[in-house]
N, C-alpha and C positions, 0 to 999 in steps of 0.2 A: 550842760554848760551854758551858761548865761553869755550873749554875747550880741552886740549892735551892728555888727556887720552882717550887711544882707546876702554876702554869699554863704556865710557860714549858718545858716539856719535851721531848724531844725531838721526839715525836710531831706536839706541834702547827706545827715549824719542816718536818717531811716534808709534812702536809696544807698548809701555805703553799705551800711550794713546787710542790706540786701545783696549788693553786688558782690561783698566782701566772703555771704555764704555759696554764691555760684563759681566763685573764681578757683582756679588750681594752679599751682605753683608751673606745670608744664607751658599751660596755658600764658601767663604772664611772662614766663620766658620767653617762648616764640614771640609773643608780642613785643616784649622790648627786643628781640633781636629784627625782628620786621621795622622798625619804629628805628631802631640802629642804624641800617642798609641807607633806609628812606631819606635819614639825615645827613647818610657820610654820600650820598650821591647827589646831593643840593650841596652841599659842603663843594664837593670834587671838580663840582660845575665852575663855581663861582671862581674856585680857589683858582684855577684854569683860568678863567678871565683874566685875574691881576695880574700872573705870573707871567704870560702871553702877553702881556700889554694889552689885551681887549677893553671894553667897556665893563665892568661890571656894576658902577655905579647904580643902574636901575635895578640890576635885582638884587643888590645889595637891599636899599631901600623897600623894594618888592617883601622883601626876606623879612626886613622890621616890620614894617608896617603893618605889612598881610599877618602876620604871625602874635600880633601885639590883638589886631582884631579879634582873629580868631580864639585866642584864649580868652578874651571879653566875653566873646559866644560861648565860649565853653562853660564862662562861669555863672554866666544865665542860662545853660542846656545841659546840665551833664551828661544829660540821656543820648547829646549828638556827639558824643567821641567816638566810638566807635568808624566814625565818619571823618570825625574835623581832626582826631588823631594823627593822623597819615601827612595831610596836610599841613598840619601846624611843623610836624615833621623836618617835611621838603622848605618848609620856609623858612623855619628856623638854621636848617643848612647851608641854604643861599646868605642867610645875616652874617653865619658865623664861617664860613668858608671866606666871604672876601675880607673879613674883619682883620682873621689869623693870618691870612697871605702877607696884607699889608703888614700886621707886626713880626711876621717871619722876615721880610725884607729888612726892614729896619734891625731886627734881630735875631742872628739865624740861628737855625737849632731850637729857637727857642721851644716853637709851635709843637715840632715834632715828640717831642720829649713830652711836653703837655698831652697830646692825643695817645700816644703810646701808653700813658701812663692810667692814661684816664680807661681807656678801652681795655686794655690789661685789665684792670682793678676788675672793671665792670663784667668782660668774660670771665673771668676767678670766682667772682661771687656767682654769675649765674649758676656756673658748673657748680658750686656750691652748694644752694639750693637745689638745683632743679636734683641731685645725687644724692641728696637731704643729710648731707656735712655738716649742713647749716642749719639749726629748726631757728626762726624768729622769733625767740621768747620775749618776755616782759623785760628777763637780766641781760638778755643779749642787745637788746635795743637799746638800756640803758646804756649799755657799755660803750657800745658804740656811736652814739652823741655826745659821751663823754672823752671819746678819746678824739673822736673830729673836734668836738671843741675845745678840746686842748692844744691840737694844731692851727687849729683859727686863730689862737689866742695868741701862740707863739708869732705866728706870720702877721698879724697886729701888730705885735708887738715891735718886730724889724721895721714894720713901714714906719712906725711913728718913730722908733731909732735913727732909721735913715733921711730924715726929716733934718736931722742934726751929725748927719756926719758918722752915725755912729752903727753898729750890726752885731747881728749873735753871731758866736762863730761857729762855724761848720753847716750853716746856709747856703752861705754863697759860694760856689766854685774855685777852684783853684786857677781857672780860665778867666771867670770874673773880676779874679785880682788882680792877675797879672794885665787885663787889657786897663784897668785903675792906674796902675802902677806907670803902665806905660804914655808918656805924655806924646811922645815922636809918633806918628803915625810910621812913617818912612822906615823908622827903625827895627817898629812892629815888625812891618813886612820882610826888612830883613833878615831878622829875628827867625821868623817862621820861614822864610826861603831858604836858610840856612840849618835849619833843623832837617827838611825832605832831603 
């Protein structure tokens, strides 16, 4: 593959395929479940800050920053992951833990639904592989790009819809529409006081 970008060179498609024949399906598991922990506990930290009212600001930024470097290094070292993995990890927790707090505030539920869904997904498929459910053929990878990017497409497609007013239906919640619907704040809550 011909290509001008200096991380992708040749060098690092010979070290793949090296690595690609030592690696094992068990092995890659525990490592994304180690690599999992390591982020939902830099996540737990931060998220813990906003919620509490603490500071998290600095290790929010900490989280960016540090974790923006570190994949920089990575993409001049591949050979130091094993090392800068872990770390990139806890940073990227700390970015994305006080991120999600803040837009959980602003909107609730939201976050949790996202993580559940995400983490779900991601335990499903391990146990999938690691049980070998799953083998990753050539037609199953195709399939599966084509079916993610078919949902990309569609949820594209809504944001530039809702640009103008407009939405697919059975996207949005029946909770979403009704808080639309509703202009009274006041009445909201009675609404919902009156439902318990």
């Amino acid at each position: 593959m011909r290509t001008t970008n200096p991380i992708l060179n040749e060098r690092v498609f010979t070290d793949f395929e090296r690595a690609q024949s030592q690696m094992t399906v068990t092995g890659a598991v525990n490592k994304t479940l180690l690599l999992l922990a390591l982020l939902t506990a830099g996540a737990t930290w931060t998220w813990h800050l906003v919620v509490s009212g603490g500071n998290a600001m600095p290790w929010f930024w900490s989280g960016m920053i540090g974790g923006l470097i570190v994949i920089l290094v990575l993409f001049s070292k591949p050979t130091w992951s094993p090392l800068l993995a872990p770390i990139y990890a806890v940073l990227e927790g700390l970015f994305v833990g006080a991120a999600s707090a803040v837009v959980e505030i602003q909107y609730s539920g939201i976050v949790m639904h996202a993580v559940g869904l995400t983490i779900g997904t991601l335990l499903c498929m391990l146990i999938a592989y690691r049980s070998g459910i799953i083998r990753a053929t050539e037609k199953f990878k195709l399939g599966l790009v084509a079916a993610t990017g078919a949902i990309c497409l569609v949820y594209l497609v809504d944001i530039v819809l809702s640009l103008f007013g407009l939405s697919i239906p059975m996207i949005h919640s029946s909770s979403s529409r009704h808080r639309n619907q509703c202009s009274d704040h006041h009445r909201c809550r009675a609404e919902s006081g009156a439902g318990l």
